[in-house]
C-alpha positions as MATLAB code, in Angstrom:
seq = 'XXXXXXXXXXXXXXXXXXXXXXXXXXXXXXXXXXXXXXXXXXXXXXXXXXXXXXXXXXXXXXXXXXXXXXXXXXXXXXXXXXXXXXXXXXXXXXXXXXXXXXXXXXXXXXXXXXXXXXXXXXXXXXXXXXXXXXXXXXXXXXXXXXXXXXXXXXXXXXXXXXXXXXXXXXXXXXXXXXXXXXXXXXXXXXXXXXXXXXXXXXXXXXXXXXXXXXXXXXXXXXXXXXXXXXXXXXXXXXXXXXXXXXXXXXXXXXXXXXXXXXXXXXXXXXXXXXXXXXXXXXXXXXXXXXXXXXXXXXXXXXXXXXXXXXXXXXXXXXXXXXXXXXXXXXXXXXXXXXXXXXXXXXXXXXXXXXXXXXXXXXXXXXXXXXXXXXXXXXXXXXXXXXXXXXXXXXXXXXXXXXXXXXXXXXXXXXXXXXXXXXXXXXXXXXXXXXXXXXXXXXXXXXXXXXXXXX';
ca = [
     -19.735   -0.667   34.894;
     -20.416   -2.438   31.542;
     -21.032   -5.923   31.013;
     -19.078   -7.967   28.510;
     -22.170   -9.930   26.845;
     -19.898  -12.205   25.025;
     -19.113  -13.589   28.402;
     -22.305  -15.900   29.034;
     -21.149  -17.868   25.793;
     -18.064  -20.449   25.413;
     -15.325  -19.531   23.303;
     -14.952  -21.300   19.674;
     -12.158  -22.778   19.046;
     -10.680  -22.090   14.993;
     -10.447  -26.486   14.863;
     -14.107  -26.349   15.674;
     -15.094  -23.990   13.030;
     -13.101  -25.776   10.781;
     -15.068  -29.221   11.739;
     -18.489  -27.490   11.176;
     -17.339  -26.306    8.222;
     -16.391  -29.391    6.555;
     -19.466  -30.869    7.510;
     -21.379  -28.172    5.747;
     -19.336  -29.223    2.520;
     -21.108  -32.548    2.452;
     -17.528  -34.445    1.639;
     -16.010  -31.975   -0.543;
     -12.603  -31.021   -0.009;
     -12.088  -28.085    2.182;
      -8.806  -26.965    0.980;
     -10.248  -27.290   -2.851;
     -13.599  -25.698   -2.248;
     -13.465  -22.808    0.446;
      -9.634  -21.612    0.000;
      -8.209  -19.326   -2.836;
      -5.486  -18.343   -4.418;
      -4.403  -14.472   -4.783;
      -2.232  -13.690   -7.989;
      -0.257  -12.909   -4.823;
       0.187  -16.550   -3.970;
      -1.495  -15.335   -0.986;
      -3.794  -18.690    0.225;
      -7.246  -16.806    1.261;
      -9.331  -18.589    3.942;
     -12.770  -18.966    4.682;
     -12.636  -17.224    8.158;
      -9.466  -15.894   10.406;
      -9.499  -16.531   13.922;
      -7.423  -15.096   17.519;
      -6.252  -18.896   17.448;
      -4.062  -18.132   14.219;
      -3.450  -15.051   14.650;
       0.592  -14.353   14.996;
       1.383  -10.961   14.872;
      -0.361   -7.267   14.304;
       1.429   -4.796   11.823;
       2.721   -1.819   13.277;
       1.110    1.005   10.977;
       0.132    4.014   11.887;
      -2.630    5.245    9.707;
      -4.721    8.791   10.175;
      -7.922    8.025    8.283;
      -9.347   11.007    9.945;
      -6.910   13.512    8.212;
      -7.252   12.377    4.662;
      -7.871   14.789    1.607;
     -10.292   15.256   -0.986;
      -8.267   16.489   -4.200;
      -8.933   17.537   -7.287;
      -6.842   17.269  -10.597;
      -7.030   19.670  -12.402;
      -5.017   20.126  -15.963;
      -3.340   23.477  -16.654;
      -3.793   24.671  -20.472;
      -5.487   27.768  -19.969;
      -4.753   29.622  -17.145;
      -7.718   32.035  -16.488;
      -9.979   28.438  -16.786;
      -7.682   26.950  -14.503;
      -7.926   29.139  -12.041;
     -11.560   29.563  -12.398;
     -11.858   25.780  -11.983;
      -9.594   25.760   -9.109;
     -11.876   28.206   -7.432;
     -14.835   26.382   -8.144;
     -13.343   23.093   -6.677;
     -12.442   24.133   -3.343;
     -15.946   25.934   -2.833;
     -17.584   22.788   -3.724;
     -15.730   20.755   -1.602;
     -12.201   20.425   -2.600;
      -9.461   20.325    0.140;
      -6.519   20.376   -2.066;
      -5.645   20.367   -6.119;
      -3.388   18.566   -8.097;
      -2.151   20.758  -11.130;
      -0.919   19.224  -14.116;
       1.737   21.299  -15.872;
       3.400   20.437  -19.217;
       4.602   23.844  -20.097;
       6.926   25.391  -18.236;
       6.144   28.508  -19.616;
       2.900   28.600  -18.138;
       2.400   31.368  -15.731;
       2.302   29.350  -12.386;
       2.726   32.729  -10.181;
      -0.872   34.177  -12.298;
      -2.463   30.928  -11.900;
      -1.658   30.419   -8.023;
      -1.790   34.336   -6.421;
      -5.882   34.712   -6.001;
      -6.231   31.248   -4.995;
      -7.001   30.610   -1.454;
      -4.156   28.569   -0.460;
      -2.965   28.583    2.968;
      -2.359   25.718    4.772;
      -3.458   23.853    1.989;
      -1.411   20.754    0.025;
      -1.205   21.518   -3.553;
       0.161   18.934   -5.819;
       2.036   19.275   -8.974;
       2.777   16.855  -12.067;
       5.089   17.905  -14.897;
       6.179   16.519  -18.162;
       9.213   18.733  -17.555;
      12.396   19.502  -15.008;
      13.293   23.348  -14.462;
      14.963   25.020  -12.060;
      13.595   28.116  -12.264;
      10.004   27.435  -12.124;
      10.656   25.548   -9.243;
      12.325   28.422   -7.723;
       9.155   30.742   -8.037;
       7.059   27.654   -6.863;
       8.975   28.214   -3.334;
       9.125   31.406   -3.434;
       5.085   31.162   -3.635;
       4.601   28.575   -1.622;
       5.961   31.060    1.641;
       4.211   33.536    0.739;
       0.840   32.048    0.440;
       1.978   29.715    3.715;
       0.679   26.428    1.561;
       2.447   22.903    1.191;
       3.534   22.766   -2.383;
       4.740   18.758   -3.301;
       6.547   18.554   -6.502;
       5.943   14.960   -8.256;
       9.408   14.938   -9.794;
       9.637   11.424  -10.612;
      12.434   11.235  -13.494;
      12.742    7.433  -13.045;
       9.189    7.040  -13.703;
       9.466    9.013  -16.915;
      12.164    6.462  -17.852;
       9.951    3.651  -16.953;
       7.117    5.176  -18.995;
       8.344    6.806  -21.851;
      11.504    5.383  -22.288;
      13.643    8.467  -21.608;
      15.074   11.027  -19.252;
      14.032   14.595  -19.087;
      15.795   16.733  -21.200;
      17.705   19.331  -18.972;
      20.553   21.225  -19.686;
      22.760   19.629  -16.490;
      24.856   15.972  -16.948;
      21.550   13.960  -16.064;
      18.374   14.310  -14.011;
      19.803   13.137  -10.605;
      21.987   16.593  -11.425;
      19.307   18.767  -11.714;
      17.440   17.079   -9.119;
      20.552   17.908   -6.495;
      20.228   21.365   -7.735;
      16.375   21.341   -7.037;
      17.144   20.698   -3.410;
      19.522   23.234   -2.883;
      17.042   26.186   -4.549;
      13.746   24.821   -3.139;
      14.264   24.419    0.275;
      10.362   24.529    0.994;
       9.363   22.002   -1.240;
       8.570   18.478   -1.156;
      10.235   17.313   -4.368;
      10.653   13.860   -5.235;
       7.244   11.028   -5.967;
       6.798    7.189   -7.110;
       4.470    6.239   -9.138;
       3.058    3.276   -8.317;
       0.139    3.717  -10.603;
       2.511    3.146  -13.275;
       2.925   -0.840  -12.536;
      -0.489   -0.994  -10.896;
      -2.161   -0.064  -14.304;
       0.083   -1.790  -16.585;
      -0.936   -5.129  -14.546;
       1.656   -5.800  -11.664;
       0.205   -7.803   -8.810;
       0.374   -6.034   -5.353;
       3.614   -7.857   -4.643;
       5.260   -6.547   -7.378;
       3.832   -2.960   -7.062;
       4.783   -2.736   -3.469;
       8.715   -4.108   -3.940;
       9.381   -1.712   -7.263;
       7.811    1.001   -5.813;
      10.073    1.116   -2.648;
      12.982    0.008   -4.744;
      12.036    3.286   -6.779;
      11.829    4.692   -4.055;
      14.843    3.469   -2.812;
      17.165    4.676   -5.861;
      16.024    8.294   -4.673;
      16.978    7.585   -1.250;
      20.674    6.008   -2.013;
      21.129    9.795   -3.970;
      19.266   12.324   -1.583;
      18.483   10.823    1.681;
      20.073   13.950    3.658;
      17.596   16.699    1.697;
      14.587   14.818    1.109;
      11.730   15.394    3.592;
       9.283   13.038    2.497;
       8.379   10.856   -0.816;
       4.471   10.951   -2.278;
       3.576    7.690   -3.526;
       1.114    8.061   -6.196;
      -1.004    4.955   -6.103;
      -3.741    3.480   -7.773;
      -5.734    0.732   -5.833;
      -7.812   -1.480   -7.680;
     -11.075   -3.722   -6.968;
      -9.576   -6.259   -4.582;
     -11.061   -4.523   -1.307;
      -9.210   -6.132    1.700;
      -5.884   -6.718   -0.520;
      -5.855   -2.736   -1.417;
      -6.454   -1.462    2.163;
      -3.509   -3.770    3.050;
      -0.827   -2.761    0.129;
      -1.008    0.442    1.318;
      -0.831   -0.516    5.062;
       2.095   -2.845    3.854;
       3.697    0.067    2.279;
       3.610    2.420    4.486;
       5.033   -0.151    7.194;
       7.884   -0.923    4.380;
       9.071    2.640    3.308;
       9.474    3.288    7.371;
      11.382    0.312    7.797;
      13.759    0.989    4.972;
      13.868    5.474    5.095;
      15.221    4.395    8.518;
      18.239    3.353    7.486;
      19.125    6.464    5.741;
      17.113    9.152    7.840;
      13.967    8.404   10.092;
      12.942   11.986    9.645;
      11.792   10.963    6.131;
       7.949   10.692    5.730;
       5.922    8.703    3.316;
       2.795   10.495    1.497;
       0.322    8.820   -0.140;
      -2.017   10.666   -3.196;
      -4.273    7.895   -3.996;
      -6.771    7.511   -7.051;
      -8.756    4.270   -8.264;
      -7.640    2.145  -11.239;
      -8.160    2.870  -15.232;
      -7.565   -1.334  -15.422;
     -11.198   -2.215  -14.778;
     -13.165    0.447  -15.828;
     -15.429   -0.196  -19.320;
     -16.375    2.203  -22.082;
     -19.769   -0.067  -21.838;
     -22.176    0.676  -19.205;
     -19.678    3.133  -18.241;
     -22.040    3.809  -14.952;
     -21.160    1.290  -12.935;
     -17.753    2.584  -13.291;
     -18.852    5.006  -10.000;
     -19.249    1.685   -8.333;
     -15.695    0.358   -8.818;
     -14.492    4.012   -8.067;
     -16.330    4.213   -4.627;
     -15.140    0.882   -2.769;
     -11.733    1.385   -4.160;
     -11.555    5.342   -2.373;
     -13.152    3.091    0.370;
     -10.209    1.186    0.422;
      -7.862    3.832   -0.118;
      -9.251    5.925    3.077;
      -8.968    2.610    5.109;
      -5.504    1.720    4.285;
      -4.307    5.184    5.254;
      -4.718    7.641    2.057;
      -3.498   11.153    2.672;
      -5.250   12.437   -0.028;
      -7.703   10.748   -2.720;
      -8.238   12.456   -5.945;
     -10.846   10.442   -7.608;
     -11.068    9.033  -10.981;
     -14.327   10.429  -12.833;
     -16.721    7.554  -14.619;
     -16.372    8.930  -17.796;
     -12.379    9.557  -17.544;
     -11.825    6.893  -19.863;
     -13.421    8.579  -23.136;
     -14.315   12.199  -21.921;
     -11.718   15.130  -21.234;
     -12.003   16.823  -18.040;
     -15.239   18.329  -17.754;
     -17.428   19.807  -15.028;
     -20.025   16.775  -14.467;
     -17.419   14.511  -13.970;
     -15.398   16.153  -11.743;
     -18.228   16.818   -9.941;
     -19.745   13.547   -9.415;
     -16.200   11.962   -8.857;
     -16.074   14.765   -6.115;
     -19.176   14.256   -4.361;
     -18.696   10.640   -4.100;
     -16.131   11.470   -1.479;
     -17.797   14.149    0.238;
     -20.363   11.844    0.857;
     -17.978    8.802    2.436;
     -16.643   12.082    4.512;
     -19.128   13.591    5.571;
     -22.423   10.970    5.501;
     -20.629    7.836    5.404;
     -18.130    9.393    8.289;
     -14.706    7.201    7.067;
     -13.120   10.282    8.845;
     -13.940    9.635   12.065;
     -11.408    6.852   13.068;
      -8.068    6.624   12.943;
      -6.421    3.157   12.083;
      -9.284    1.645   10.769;
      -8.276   -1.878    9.982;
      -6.287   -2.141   13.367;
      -7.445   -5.747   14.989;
      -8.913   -7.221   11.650;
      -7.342  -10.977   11.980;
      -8.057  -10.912    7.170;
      -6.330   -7.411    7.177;
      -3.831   -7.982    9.702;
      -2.951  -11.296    8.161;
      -2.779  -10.146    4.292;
      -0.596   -6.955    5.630;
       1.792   -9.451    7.264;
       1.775  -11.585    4.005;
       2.516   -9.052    1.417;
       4.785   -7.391    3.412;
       7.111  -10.168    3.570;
       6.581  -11.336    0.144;
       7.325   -7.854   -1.398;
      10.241   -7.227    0.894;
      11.910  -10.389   -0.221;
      11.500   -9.113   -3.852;
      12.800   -6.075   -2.660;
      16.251   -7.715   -1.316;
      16.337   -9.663   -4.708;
      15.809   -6.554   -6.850;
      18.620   -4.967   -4.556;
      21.074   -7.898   -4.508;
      20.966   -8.106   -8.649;
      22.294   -4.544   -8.992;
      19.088   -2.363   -8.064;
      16.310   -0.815   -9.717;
      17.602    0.829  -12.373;
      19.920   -2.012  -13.484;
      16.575   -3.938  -13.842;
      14.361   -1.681  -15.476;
      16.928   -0.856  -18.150;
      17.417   -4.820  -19.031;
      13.907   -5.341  -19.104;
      13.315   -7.253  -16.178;
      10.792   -5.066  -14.571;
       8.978   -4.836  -17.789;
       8.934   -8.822  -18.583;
       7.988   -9.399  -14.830;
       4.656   -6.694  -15.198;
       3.893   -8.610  -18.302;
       4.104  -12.435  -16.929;
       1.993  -11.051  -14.300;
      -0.617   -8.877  -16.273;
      -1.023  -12.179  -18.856;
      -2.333  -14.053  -15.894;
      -4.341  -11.766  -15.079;
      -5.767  -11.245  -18.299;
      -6.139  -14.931  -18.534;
      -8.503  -15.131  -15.326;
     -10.335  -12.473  -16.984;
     -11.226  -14.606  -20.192;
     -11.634  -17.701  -18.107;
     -13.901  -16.009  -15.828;
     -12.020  -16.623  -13.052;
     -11.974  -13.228  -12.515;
     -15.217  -11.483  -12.267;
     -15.844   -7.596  -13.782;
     -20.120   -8.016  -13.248;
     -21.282   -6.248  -16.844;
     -18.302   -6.959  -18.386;
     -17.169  -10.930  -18.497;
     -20.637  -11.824  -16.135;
     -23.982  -10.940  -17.668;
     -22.975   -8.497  -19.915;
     -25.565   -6.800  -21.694;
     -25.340   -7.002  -25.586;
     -28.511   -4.467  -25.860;
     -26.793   -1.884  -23.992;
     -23.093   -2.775  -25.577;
     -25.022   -1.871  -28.712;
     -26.256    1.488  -27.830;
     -23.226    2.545  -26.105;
     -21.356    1.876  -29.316;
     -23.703    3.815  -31.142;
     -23.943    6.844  -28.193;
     -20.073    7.059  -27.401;
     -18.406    6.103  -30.707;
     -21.299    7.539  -33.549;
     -18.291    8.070  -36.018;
     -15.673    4.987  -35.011;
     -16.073    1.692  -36.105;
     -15.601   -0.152  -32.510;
     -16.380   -4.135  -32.043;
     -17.671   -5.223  -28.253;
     -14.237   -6.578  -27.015;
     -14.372   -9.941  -24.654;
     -10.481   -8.789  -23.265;
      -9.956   -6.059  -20.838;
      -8.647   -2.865  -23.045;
      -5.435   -1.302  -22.032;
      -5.026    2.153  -20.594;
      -2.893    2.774  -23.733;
      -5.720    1.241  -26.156;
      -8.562    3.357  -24.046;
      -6.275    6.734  -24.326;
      -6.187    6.400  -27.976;
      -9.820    4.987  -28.791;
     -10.542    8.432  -26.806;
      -8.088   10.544  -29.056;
      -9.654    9.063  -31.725;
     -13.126   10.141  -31.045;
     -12.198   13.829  -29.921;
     -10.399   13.953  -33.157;
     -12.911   13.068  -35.476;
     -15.370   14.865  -33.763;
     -13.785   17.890  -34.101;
     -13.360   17.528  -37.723;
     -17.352   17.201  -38.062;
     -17.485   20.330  -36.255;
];
C-alpha cells in the first residue's frame, strides 16, 4: 500500500504564506509589489492555494488526441499535391488547404492523397455550391472528415464585405450548403481575427461565441459542430485557459439550441509578437504557445513557421514549424494525458475568471441587438482598438516584455538583419510592435522588388 509522504508534515495555511511573504518584502506593500494586473482586469497572485480555491471548471479536454496540421496553399495543383504528400510522410496528421479559386481542380488535387480517416481542413476566399458538392461527394468516397471554414461573417469583419454569390445573401447560400453537403462540417470562427488585431482574451472569447452565436440563431438544427480557428499568444497560463474557457462557454450556450453540437478547435500561434529582427527566436514564442494550445485542449495545431512573417511558404519552414511539434508529441509526450490543467488552483482560477468576464460581455453584446448589429456600427472595431492601444502602450513603456525586441535588443544584429532580409528596401529599426497588415505588405514589398531584379 503506498504511503502519502506529505503526511509527516503540517498543512500551510494560504494566511501563513501570505505572512511569510510579507515579511520577505521587508515593508513593501504586498498588494503593490507581488500582485498584477492582466489587460483582463484579471488580479494575478503570487501563489494559489486549496484555501481559496472555490470551484473547478467543468472542461473536458483530450490532449492525447490532438493533431499536427499542415497548411498548405493551393496555386498549383501538381505542387500541392506533391507537398501534401510530403507532409503527411514527414509527420503530418492532417492538412489545411487554402483555396481562392474555385476553379481549382479540388477532385485532381485530393484523389491520390491518402486520406482516410483523416481531418482535412479547408479555407476559401469564396462561397460555391458546387464545389462544395464534389467536396462531399469526395469526402465518402475517400472515408475522410472534410471541415469547411465558411466563415462569411468573418469576411465581413475583415474585409468589409460579403461574399459575392448569386443567392439573396450568404446566410442563403449557406442554408443551401447544408442541404447539398450533408457530410460536411461547414461553418468556422475566427478568432484569430480579433486575437491578431489586439483584442484581450476577454474580448476574443465573448465575440467569438457571439460569432458563433449568430450562426447558431440561423442553423442550429443542421450544424454538427463549429471550428474555432484560434490564435494563442505568449501569455502561457492565460492561453491554456481561453481555450478551456471557451470550450466550457460554446457548450453552455450550443445547449440551448442543440447539445449535439460540438466545438473544434484548429489552433496556430500569434503573428502579434513575432519580429522581422532576430527572427529566430520567433521558434521560441511559437513552441510555448503550441504548448499552450495542446494544454488547453487543441484538436489540431498547425504551426506558424519563424520566417512566416517575410518568407512565402517554403519547405524549411514548414519543416521546422513541423518538427517542433513532433517533438512535444512524441519526445516531450504532451499526448499522453488527457485534461492536463485539471486541479491547477492558477489555471482553474483564471478559467473561472475569464469565463465569467467574457460571458457577461457576451449577454451585453446580445442584449444591444447582437453581433452583427455591433460589428456593422463599429463597436467591435473601436472596442479591439481601445484594447490593442493599451497594449501597444505597455509595449513602449516596457511594461510588457518581447526579450530582443523592447529588452536588450541588439542594434548589431538589427543592422544585419536589415541588410540580410530587406537588401533592396529602405526599412528603419521600429521601437512599436508592427502590425500583421504592416508585416504582410513590408513582405509584398520585398518579393516584389526582388522579382524585378531577377
Amino acid at each position: 500500500m503506498a504511503t502519502n509522504l506529505f503526511d509527516d508534515f503540517n498543512p500551510i495555511s494560504s494566511k501563513q504564506w501570505k505572512q511569510k511573504i510579507q515579511f520577505e518584502l521587508d515593508g513593501a506593500d504586498y498588494n503593490q509589489t507581488v500582485i498584477w494586473n492582466s489587460p483582463e482586469d484579471i488580479q494575478v497572485k503570487p501563489f494559489y492555494h486549496i484555501d481559496e480555491f472555490t470551484k473547478a471548471a467543468n472542461v473536458n479536454t483530450q490532449a492525447s488526441d490532438f493533431k499536427i496540421c499542415q497548411n498548405i496553399f493551393v496555386f498549383d495543383v501538381e505542387k500541392s499535391i506533391e507537398r501534401a504528400l510530403n507532409t503527411l510522410e514527414r509527420g503530418a496528421e492532417s492538412l489545411r488547404f487554402t483555396i481562392q479559386n474555385e476553379k481549382t481542380d479540388v477532385q485532381k488535387l485530393l484523389e491520390n492523397l491518402p486520406l482516410e480517416n483523416k481531418i482535412v481542413y479547408f479555407n476559401f476566399n469564396f462561397i460555391s455550391i458546387d464545389f462544395v458538392k464534389k467536396l462531399d461527394t469526395i469526402s465518402i468516397q475517400k472515408k475522410a472528415i472534410f471541415y469547411c471554414n465558411f466563415d462569411p461573417i468573418g469576411e465581413l469583419a475583415r474585409e468589409g464585405n460579403w461574399f459575392i454569390t448569386p443567392e439573396k445573401n450568404n446566410f442563403e447560400t449557406l442554408s443551401l450548403l447544408f442541404k447539398n453537403a450533408t457530410h460536411l462540417n461547414l461553418l468556422s470562427v475566427d478568432l484569430g481575427l480579433y486575437q491578431n488585431s489586439g483584442a484581450n482574451i476577454t474580448q476574443q472569447i465573448a465575440y467569438s461565441l457571439a460569432h458563433a452565436n449568430e450562426y447558431l440563431n440561423r442553423f442550429s438544427a443542421e450544424t454538427k459542430s463549429v471550428v474555432f480557428q484560434i490564435s494563442v499568444g505568449t501569455n502561457y497560463f492565460f492561453e491554456i485557459a481561453k481555450l478551456r474557457a471557451l470550450r466550457m462557454l460554446f457548450d453552455l450556450i450550443a445547449k440551448e439550441y442543440n447539445p449535439e453540437i460540438k466545438c473544434h478547435f484548429l489552433v496556430t500561434p500569434t503573428k502579434r509578437n513575432k519580429t522581422i529582427y532576430d527572427y529566430n527566436v520567433n521558434m521560441l514564442r511559437t513552441t510555448t504557445e503550441c504548448m499552450s494550445a495542446i494544454l488547453g485542449g487543441a484538436d489540431a495545431i498547425a504551426n506558424l513557421p519563424y520566417d512566416a512573417l517575410y518568407h512565402k511558404d517554403n519547405e524549411f519552414g514548414d519543416r521546422i514549424s513541423r518538427n517542433q511539434l513532433l517533438i512535444l508529441k512524441h519526445e516531450s509526450y504532451f499526448d499522453k494525458v488527457d485534461n492536463p490543467a485539471d486541479g491547477s488552483y492558477y489555471i482553474e482560477s483564471l478559467t473561472m475568471q475569464l469565463a465569467e468576464k467574457a460571458l457577461a460581455l457576451f449577454k451585453d453584446i446580445e442584449a444591444n441587438g447582437g453581433f452583427l448589429k455591433l460589428l456593422n456600427d463599429g463597436t467591435i472595431k473601436k472596442k479591439i482598438q481601445e484594447s490593442a492601444n493599451k497594449e501597444q502602450e505597455l509595449f513602449d513603456s516596457k511594461k510588457e516584455i518581447l526579450l530582443g525586441t523592447n529588452k536588450y535588443p541588439n542594434k548589431e544584429d538589427r543592422m544585419k538583419y536589415d541588410l540580410e532580409l530587406f537588401p533592396f528596401v529602405k526599412i528603419k529599426p521600429r521601437k512599436t510592435l508592427i502590425t500583421p497588415i504592416i508585416e504582410k505588405r513590408l513582405a509584398e514589398k520585398m518579393e516584389q522588388e526582388r522579382l524585378e531584379l531577377e
